[in-house]
C-alpha positions in Angstrom: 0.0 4.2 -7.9 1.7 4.7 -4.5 0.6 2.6 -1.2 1.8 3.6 2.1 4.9 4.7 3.1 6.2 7.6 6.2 8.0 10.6 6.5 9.3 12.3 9.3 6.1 12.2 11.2 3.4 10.3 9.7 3.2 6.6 9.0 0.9 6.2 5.7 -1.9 3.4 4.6 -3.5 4.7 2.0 -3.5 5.0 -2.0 -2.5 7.8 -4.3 -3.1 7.6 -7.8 -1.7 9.9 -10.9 -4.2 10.4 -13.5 -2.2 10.9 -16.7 -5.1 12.7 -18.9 -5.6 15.2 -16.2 -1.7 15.2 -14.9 -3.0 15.2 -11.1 -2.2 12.9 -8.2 -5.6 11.7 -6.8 -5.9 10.4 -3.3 -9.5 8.2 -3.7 -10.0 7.9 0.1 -9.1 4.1 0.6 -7.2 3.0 3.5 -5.6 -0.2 4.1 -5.8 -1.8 7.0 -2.0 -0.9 8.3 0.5 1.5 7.3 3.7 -0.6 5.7 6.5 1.1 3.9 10.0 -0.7 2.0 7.2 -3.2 0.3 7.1 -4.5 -3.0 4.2 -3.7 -5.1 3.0 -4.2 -8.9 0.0 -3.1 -11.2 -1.3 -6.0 -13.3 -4.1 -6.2 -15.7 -6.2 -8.8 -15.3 -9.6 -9.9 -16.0 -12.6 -7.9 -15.4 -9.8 -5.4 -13.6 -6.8 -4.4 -13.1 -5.2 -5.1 -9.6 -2.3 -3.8 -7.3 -0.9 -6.0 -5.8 1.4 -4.9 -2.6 4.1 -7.8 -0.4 6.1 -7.6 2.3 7.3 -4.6 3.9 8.0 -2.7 7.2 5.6 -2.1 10.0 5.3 -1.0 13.7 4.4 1.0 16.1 5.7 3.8 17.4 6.2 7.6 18.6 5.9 9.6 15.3 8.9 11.1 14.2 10.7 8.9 16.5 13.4 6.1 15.3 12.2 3.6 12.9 15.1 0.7 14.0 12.4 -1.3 15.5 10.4 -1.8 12.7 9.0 -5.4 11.9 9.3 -7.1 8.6 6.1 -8.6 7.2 5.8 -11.6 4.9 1.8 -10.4 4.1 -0.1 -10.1 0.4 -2.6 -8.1 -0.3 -4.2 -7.0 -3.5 -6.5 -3.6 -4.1 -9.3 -4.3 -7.2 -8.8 -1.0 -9.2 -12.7 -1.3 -10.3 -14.3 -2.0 -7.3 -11.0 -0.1 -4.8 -11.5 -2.5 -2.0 -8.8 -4.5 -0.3 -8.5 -8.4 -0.4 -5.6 -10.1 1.7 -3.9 -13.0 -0.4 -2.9 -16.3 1.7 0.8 -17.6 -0.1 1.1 -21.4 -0.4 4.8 -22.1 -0.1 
C-alpha cells in the first residue's frame, strides 16, 4: 500500500494498493481527508482486519509545483480498515 505523497505538481491523499495475484497497482477510490507526504506508515493484521496505519508527516498549502520549504509537520494518527476502506483518526495518549 502507498498513502499520499506529491510530485512536481500534485499533492496526493489517497490509497494505492498492489494486488500480488494479479501483479497490478489498484487505486480503490478512497481519499483521506488531507494530502501528507514524508509520514510513517505500517500494515498490521489484526482482528477481524487488517489495518494501515499512517503518523506524522508533511502538509500545507500551496501553489502546485511551487516550493515545498513551507510545509508543516504533523503529529496526527490515522488508521484505514482494509475490510471496510474507511478512515478512522487515532487520538495518542502521551
Amino acid at each position: 500500500m502507498i498513502f499520499g505523497g506529491w510530485n512536481s505538481s500534485t499533492q496526493f491523499s489517497n490509497i494505492m494498493i498492489y494486488e500480488i495475484e494479479k501483479n497490478e497497482w489498484v487505486d480503490p477510490e478512497i481519499v483521506h481527508n488531507s494530502p501528507k507526504w514524508n509520514m510513517s506508515a505500517a500494515l498490521a493484521p489484526s482482528i477481524p482486519s487488517w489495518k494501515y496505519f499512517i503518523f506524522g508527516g508533511s502538509f500545507g498549502s500551496f501553489e502546485e509545483g511551487g516550493n515545498r520549504t513551507y510545509a508543516h509537520m504533523s503529529d496526527e494518527a490515522h488508521v484505514l480498515d482494509i475490510d471496510t476502506l474507511q478512515w478512522s483518526d487515532l487520538q495518542l495518549e502521551v
